[in-house]
C-alpha positions as CSV (number, residue, x, y, z in Angstrom):
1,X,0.0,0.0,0.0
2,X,1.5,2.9,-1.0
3,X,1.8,5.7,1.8
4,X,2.1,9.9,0.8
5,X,5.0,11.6,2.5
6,X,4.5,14.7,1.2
7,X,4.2,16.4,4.9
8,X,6.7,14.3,7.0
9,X,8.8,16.8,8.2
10,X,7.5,18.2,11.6
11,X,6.6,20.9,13.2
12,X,9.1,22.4,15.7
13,X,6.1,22.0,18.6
14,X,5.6,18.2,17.6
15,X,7.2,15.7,20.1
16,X,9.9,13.6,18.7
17,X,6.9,9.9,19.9
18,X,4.6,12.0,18.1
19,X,6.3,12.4,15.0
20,X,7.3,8.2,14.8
21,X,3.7,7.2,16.2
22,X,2.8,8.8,12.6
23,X,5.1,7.7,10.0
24,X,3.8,4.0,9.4
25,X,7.3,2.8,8.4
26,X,9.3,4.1,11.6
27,X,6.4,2.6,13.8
28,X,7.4,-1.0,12.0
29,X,11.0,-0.2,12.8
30,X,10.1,0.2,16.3
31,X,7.5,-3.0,16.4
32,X,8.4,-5.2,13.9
33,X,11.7,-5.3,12.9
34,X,13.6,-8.1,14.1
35,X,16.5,-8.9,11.7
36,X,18.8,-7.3,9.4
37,X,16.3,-8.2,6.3
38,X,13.2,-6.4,8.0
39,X,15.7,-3.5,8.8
40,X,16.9,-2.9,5.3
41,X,13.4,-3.6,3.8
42,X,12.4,-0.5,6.0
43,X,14.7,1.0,5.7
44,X,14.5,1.1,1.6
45,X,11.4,2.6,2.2
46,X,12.5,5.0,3.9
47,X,14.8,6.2,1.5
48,X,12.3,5.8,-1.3
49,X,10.2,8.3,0.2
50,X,12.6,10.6,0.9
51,X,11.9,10.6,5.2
52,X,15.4,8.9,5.2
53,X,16.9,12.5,5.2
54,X,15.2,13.5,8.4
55,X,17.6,13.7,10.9
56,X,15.3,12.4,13.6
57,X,13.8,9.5,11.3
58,X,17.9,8.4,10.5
59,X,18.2,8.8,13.9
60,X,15.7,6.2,14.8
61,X,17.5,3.6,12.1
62,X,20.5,4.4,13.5
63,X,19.5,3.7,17.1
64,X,17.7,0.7,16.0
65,X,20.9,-0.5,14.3
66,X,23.3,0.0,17.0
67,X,21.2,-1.6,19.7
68,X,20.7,-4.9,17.6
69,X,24.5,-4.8,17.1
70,X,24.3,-4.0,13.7
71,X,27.5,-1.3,13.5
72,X,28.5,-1.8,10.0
73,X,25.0,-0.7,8.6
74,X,24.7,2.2,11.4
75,X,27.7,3.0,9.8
76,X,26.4,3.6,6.7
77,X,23.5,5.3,7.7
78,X,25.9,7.1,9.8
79,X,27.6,8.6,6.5
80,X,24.3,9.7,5.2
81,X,23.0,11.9,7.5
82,X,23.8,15.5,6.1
83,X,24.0,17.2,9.4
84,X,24.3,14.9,12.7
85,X,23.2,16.2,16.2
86,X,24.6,15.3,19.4
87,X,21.8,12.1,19.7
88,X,23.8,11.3,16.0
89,X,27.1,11.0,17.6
90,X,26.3,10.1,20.9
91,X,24.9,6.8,19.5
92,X,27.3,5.8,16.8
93,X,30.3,6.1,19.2
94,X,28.3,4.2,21.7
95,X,27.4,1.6,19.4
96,X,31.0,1.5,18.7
97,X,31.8,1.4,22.0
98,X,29.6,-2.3,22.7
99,X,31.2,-3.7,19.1
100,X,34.3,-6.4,18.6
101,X,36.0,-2.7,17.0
102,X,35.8,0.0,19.9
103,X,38.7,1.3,18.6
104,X,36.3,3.3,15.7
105,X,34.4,5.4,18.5
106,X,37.5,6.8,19.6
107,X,38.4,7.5,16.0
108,X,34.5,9.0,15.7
109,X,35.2,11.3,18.7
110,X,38.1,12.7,17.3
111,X,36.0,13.3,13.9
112,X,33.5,15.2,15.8
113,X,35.7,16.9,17.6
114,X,37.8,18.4,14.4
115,X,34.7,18.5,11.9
116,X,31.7,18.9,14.1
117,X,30.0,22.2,15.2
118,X,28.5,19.9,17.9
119,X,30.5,19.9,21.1
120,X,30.7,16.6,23.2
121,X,28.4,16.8,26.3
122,X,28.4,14.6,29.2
123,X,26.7,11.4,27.8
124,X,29.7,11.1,25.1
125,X,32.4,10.0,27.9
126,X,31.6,7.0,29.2
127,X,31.2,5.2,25.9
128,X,34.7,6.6,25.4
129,X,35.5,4.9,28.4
130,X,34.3,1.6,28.2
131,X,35.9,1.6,24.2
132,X,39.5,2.2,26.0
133,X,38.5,0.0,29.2
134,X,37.9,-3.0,26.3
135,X,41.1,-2.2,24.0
136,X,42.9,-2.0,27.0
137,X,44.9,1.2,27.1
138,X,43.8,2.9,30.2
139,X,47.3,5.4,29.8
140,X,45.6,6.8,26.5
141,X,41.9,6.7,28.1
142,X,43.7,8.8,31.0
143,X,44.7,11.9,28.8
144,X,40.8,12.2,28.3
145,X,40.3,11.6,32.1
146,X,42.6,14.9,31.9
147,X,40.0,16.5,29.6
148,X,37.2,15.6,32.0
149,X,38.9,17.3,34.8
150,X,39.6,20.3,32.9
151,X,35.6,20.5,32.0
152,X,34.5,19.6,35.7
153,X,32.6,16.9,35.4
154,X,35.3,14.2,37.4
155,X,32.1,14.3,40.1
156,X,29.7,13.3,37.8
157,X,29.0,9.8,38.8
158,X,28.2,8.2,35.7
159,X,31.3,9.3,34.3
160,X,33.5,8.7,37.3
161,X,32.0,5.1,37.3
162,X,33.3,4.3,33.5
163,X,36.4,5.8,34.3
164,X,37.0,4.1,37.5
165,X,36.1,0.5,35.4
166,X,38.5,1.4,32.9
167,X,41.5,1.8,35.3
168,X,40.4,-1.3,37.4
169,X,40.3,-3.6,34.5
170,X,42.8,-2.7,32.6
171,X,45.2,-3.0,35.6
172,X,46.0,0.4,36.8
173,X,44.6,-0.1,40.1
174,X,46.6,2.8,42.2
175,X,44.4,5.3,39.6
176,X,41.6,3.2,40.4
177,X,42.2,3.3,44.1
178,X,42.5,7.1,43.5
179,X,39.0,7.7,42.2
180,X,37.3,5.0,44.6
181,X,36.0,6.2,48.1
182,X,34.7,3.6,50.1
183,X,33.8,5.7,52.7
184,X,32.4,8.3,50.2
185,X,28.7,6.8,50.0
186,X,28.2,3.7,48.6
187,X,27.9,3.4,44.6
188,X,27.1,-0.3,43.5
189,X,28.7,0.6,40.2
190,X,31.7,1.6,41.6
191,X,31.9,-0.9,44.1
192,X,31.7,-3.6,40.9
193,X,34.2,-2.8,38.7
194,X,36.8,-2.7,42.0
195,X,35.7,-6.0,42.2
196,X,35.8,-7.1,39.3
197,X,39.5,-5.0,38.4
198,X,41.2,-6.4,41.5
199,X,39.8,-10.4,40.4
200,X,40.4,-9.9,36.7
201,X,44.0,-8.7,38.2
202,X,44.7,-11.3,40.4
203,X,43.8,-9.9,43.7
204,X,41.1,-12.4,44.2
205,X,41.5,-12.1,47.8
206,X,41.6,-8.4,47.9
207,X,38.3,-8.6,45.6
208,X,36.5,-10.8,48.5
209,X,37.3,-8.0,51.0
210,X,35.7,-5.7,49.2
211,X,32.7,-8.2,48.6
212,X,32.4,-8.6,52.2
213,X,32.0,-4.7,53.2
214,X,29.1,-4.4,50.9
215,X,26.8,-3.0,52.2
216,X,24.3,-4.8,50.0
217,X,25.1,-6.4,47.0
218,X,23.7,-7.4,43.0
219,X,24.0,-9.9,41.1
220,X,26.9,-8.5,39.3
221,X,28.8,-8.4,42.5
222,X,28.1,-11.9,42.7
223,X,28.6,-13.1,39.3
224,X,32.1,-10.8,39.4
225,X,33.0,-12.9,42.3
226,X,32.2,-15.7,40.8
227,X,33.9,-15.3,37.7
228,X,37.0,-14.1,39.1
229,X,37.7,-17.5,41.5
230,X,37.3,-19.2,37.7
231,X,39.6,-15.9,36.0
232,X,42.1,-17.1,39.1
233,X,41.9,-20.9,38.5
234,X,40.1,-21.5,41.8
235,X,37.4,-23.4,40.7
236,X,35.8,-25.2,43.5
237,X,35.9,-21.9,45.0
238,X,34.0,-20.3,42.5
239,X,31.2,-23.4,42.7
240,X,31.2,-22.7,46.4
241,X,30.3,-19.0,45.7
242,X,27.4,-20.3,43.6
243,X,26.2,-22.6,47.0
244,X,26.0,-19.0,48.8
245,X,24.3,-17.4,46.4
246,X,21.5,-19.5,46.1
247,X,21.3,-19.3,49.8
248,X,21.5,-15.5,49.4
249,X,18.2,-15.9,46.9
250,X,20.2,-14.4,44.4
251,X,19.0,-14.9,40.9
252,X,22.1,-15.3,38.3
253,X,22.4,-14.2,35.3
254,X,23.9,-16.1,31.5
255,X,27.2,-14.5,32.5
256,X,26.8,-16.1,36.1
257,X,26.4,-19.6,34.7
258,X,28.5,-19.4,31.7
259,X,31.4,-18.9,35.0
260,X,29.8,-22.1,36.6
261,X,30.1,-24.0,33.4
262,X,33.6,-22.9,32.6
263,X,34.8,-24.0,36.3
264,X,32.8,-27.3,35.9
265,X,34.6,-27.8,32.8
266,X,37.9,-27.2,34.4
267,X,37.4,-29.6,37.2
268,X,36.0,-32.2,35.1
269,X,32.9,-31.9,37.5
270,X,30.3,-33.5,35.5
271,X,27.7,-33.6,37.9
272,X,27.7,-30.4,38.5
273,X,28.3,-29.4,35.1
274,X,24.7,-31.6,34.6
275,X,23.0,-30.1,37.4
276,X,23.9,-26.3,35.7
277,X,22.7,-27.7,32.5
278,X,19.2,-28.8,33.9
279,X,19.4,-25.3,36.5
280,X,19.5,-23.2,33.0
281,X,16.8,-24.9,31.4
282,X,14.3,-25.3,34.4
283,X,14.9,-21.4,35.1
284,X,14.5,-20.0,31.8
285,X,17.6,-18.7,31.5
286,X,18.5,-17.6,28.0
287,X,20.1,-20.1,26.0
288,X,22.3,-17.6,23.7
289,X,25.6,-18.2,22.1
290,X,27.6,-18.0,24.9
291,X,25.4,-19.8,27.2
292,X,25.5,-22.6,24.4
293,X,28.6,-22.9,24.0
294,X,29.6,-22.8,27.3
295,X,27.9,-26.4,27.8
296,X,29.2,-28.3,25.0
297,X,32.2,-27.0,25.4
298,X,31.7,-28.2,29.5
299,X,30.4,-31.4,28.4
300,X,33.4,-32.2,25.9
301,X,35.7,-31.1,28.3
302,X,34.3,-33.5,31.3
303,X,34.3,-36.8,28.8
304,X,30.6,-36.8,27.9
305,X,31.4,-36.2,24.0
306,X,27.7,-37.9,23.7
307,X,26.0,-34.6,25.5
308,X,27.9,-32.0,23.7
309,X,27.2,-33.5,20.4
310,X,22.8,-33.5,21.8
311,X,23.4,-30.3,22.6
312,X,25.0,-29.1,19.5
313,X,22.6,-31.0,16.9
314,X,19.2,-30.1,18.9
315,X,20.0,-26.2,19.7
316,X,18.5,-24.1,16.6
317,X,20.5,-21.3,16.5
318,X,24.3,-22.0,16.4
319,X,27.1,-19.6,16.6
320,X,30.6,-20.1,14.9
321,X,31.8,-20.8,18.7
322,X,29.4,-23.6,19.4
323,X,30.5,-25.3,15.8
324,X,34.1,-24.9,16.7
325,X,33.8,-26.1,20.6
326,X,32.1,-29.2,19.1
327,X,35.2,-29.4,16.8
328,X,37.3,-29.0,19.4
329,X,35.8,-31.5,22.0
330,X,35.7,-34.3,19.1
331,X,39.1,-33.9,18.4
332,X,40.1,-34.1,21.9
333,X,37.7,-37.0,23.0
334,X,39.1,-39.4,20.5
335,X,36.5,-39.0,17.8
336,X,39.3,-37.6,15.2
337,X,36.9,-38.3,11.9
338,X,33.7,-36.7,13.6
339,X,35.6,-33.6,14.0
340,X,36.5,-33.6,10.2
341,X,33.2,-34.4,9.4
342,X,31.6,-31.3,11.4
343,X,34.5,-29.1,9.8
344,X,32.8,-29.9,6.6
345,X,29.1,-29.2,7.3
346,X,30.8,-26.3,8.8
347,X,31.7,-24.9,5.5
348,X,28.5,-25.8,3.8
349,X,26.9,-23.4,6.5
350,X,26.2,-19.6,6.9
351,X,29.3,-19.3,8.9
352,X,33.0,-19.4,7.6
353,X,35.8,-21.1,9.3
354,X,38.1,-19.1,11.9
355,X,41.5,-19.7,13.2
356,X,39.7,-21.2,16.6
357,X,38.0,-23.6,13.6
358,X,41.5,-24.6,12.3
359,X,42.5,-24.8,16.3
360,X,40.3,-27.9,15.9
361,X,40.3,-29.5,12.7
362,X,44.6,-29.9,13.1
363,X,44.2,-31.0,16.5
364,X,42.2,-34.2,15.4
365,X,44.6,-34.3,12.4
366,X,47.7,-34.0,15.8
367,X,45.5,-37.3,17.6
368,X,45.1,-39.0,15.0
369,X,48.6,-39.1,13.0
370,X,47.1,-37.4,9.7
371,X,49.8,-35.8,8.8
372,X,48.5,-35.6,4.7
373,X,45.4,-33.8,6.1
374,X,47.2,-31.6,8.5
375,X,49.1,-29.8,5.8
376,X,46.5,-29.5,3.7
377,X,44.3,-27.9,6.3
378,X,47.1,-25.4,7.0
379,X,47.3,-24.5,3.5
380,X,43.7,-24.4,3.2
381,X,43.7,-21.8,6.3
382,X,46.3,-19.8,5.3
383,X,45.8,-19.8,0.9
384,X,41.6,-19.8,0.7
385,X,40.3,-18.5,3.9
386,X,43.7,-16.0,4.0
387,X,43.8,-16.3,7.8
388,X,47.4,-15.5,9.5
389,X,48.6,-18.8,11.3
390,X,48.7,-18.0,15.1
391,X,51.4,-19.7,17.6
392,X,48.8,-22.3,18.1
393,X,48.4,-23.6,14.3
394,X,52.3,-23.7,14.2
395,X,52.1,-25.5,17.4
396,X,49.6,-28.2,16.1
397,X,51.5,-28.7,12.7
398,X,55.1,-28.9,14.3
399,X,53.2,-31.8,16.9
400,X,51.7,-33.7,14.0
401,X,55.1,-33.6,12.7
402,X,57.1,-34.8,15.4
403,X,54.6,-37.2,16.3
404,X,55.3,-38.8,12.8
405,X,58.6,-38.4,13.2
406,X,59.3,-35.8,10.6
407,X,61.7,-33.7,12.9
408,X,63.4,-32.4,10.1
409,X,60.3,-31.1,8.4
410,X,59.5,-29.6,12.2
411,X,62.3,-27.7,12.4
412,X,62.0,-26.0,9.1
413,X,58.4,-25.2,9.9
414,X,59.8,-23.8,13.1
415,X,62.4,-21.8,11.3
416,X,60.3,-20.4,8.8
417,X,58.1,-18.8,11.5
418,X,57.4,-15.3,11.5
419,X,57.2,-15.2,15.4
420,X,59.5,-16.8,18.3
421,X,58.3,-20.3,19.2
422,X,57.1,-20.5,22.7
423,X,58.2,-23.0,25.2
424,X,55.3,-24.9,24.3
425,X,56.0,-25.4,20.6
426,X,60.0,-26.0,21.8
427,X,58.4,-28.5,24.1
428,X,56.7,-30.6,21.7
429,X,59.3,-30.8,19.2
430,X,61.7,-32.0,21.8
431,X,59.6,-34.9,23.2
432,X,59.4,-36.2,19.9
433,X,63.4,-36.0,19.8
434,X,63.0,-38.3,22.9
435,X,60.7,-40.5,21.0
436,X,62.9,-40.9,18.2
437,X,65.8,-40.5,19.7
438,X,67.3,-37.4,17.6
439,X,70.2,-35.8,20.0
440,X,71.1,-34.0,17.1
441,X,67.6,-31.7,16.9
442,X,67.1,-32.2,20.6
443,X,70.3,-30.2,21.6
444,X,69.4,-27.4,19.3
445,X,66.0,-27.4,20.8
446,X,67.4,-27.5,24.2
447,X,69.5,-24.9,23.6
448,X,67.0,-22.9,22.2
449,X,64.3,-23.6,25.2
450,X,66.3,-23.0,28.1
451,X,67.1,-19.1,26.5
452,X,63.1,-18.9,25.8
453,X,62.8,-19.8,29.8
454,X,66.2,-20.4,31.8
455,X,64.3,-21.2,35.2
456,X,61.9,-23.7,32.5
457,X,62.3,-27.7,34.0
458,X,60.7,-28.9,30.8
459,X,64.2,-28.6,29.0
460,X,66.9,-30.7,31.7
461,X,64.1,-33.1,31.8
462,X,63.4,-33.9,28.9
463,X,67.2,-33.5,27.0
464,X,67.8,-36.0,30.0
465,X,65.6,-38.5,28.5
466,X,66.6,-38.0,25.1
467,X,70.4,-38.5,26.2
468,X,69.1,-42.0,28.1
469,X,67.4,-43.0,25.5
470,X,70.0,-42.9,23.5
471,X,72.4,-44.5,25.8
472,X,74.4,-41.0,26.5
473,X,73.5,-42.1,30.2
474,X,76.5,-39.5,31.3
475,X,74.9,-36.5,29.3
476,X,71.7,-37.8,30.7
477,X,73.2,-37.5,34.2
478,X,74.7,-33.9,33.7
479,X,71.6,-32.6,32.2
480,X,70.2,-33.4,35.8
481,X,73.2,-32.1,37.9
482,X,73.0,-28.7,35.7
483,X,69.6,-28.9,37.0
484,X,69.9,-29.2,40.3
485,X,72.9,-26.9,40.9
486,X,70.4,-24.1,39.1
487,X,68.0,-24.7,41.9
488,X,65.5,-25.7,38.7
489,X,62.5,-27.3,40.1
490,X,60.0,-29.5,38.2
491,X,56.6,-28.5,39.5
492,X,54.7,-31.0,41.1
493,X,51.7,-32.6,38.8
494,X,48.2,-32.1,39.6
495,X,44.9,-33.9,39.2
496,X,41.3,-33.8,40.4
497,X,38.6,-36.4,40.8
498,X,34.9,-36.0,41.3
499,X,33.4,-38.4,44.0
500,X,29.4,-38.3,44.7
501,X,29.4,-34.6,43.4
502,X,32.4,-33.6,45.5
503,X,36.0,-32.7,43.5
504,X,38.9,-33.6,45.0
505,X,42.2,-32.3,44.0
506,X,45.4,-33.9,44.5
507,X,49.1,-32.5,44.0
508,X,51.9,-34.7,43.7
509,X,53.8,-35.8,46.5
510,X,51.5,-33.9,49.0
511,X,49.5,-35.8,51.8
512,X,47.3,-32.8,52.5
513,X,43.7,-34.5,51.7
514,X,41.7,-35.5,54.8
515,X,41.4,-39.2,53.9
516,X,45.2,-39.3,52.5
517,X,46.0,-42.6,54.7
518,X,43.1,-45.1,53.3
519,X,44.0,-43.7,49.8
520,X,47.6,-44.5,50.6
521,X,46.3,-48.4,51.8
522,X,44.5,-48.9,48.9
523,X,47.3,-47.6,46.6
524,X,49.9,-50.4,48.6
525,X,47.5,-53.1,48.9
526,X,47.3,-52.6,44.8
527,X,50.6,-52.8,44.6
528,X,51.1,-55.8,46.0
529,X,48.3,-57.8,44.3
530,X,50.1,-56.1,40.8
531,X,53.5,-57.4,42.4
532,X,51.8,-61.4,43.1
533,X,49.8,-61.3,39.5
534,X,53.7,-60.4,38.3
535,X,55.2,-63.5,40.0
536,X,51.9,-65.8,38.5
537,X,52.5,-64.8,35.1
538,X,56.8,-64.5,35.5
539,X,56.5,-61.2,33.7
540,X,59.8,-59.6,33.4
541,X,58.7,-56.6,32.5
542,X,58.5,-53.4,34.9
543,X,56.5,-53.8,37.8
544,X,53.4,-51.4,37.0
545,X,53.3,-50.7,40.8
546,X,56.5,-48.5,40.7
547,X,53.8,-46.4,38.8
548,X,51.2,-46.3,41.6
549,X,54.0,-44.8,44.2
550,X,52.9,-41.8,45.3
């Protein structure tokens, strides 16, 4: 139905909900518009009859744009408005701002502030803020802080808030310290992003302090909590958090149980990894991207391949990080092929392979000894889908390679990088020495790992084995005595078990658990049932119970 135009430009006295309530199209923007197709369909219509060069209409499309995430096209629309007001910038730079490319609002500012007549106002800063806070360069973010100052509005809270946050997770906690007053009222919002700088910075403990002298707290401050115990690898911790703050009647959020699941998945805690799972879907929490991925890639990570693959086939909408945890989790659960397989429906999708993708698809090619495939997988990576190989690809195809035994072809690969290896890549290439029994490469990757990392075990160790396997027993002896006289430690292994929903951790050689002694009589009265099964069978190999000493 076609709809006349010829009026649309309103009065000075006609309120901005008037004017949309009587344009038909920007009514469907605000109603009906829930993808990019409805929004360009509008939007062409718009533009057709000439109400696209209304400042407040564009405005609306723009608003509409950034708030579903769609930057590019509020970019676009961005260019097209002949003279943008302060709403104009204001909501490109903070659309910007919440993007995967903050970097642009700050470049947006600096436009407006050498070609605009409009003059930043108070709203502006803290998308500023949040753009540096996520790029991470709180120094540059501070010669704005300056600018702030110099304009009086360091009091205003809303922008004292961002700008606190910014310092706090980007590490410059003295600043942040600074700016905070504990004793200066109590701001929630300040009072988070304390929290949440000093866990993301390692000062968990410093973090639950501050927790504890809330005067009342959010679910932020609990998730923030939370979240930093997993940030800081203390994962039962973080599970223990949860246990309060259901007692608390706290309802979490996705973020909360995306936390829960990550520290699940790090313990291996499948029970409680289950019991999340069937939490999320019994409270209605929403099952986005992240939530999504957060389980298969928990389940995968626990062992239960079965549960992440259910998850993965029955959720409708996938993200490119659910197909590439499933690719991932197959390829470390010992279904090499599967993995593959997904890869391919992968590219027959809407999505296009990433380097995380590649991650997986040459770590089944690592488990399973395809060296063939692994090549052609970096080739296809780095020649069709142009992605830069990261540390990690080169880690993968120099594995595959040693693996196979193709140490030569390793260290070319490892010569021809454009980047320093890292210990782990060294690592890798000089276990395989050890497999093959190459001193040859093995002292040049010795040499080469104990300069990445002089106080590094990995190297004596393992240059040890390669020299005993090879029947250098003396070199293999030195390699331990340069060790030791460098006060070079090899740090203890450690594990963790879940028992009737409980994890247990253990570290070796410690005798710290509560019920150490009956795991100890267990462990001996093992042994010696291995040690009389030996004597029945008159095996001569070695006794499997040297294994089991602790």
């Amino acid at each position: 139905m076609a709809v006349s135009f010829c009026s649309f430009i309103p009065p000075s006295s006609t309120s901005i909900s008037k004017f949309i309530s009587d344009q038909p199209y920007l009514s469907m923007l605000e109603t009906q518009c829930k993808s990019i197709r409805d929004l360009q369909k509008i939007h062409a219509q718009l533009i057709k009859t000439g109400l696209a060069k209304d400042t407040v209409a564009a405005n609306r499309v723009l608003a509409f744009c950034t708030a579903a995430g769609y930057v590019n096209y509020a970019y676009l629309v961005f260019t097209q408005i002949q003279n943008p007001n302060l709403f104009t910038w204001n909501t490109i730079i903070r659309g910007f701002s919440n993007s995967s490319t903050p970097q642009t609002s700050i470049s947006l500012f600096v436009d407006m502030l050498v070609t605009s007549p409009v003059q930043p106002h108070r709203l502006t800063y803290p998308s500023l803020f949040k753009a540096y806070s996520q790029l991470g360069l709180a120094h540059d973010g501070a010669q704005l802080h300056g600018r702030i100052i110099k304009q009086g509005l360091q009091f205003d809270p809303f922008i004292r808030n961002t700008i606190i946050n910014m310092y706090a997770i980007c590490g410059c906690l003295s600043e942040a310290w600074i700016l905070f007053d504990e004793d200066d009222g109590f701001d929630i919002v300040a009072w988070n992003s304390m929290i949440m700088g000093l866990a993301k910075n390692g000062e968990i403990e410093y973090s639950k302090k501050l927790f504890d002298k809330m005067p009342f707290r959010n679910s932020i401050s609990w998730n923030s909590m939370i979240s930093g115990y997993v940030r800081n690898g203390k994962w039962v911790e973080a599970l223990d958090f949860f246990s309060q703050m259901q007692e608390e009647k706290i309802k979490p959020s996705e973020f909360t149980m995306v936390s829960l699941l990550n520290a699940s998945a790090r313990l291996g805690a499948i029970r409680q990894g289950e019991w999340i799972h069937d939490y999320i879907r019994k409270n209605d929490i929403e099952l986005n991207v992240i939530v999504v991925t957060a389980i298969i890639d928990m389940y995968c990570k626990c062992g239960s391949i079965e549960n992440g693959l259910q998850v993965f086939e029955t959720e409708p909408v996938k993200g490119l990080s659910c197909w590439n945890s499933i690719i991932l989790g197959l390829a470390t659960n010992g279904c090499e092929d599967e993995a593959l397989q997904v890869f391919s429906r992968l590219e027959s999708s809407e999505h296009e392979p990433d380097c995380v993708s590649f991650i997986g698809v040459l770590t089944a090619c690592n488990h399973s000894g395809l060296v063939d495939k692994a090549r052609e997988y970096f080739t296809l990576m780095t020649e069709t889908y142009r992605i830069e190989p990261s540390m990690k690809h080169y880690g993968c195809l120099v594995d595959v390679l040693g693996r196979a035994g193709l140490l030569r072809e390793a260290e070319e690969v490892i010569r021809g990088m454009p980047m320093n290896p890292d210990a782990a890549i060294w690592g890798s290439l000089l276990s395989a020495c050890w497999k093959h029994g190459n001193v040859e490469i093995g002292q040049w990757v010795a040499k080469n790992l104990t300069e990445f990392d002089p106080s590094e075990s990995c190297g004596y160790v393992l240059m040890s084995n390669v020299y005993a396997t090879s029947g250098h027993f003396e070199k293999a002896m030195q390699e331990r005595i340069s060790m030791k006289k460098k006060q070079i430690e090899k740090q203890p292994g450690c594990s963790s078990i879940e028992v009737d929903g409980e994890v247990h951790e253990f570290v070796a050689g410690s005798r710290l658990h509560p019920r150490i002694q009956e795991i100890y009589c267990i462990s001996n009265n093992l042994s010696s049932m291995l040690q009389q099964e030996q004597l029945v069978l008159g095996s001569d190999s070695v006794a499997i119970s040297e294994h089991l000493t602790f």
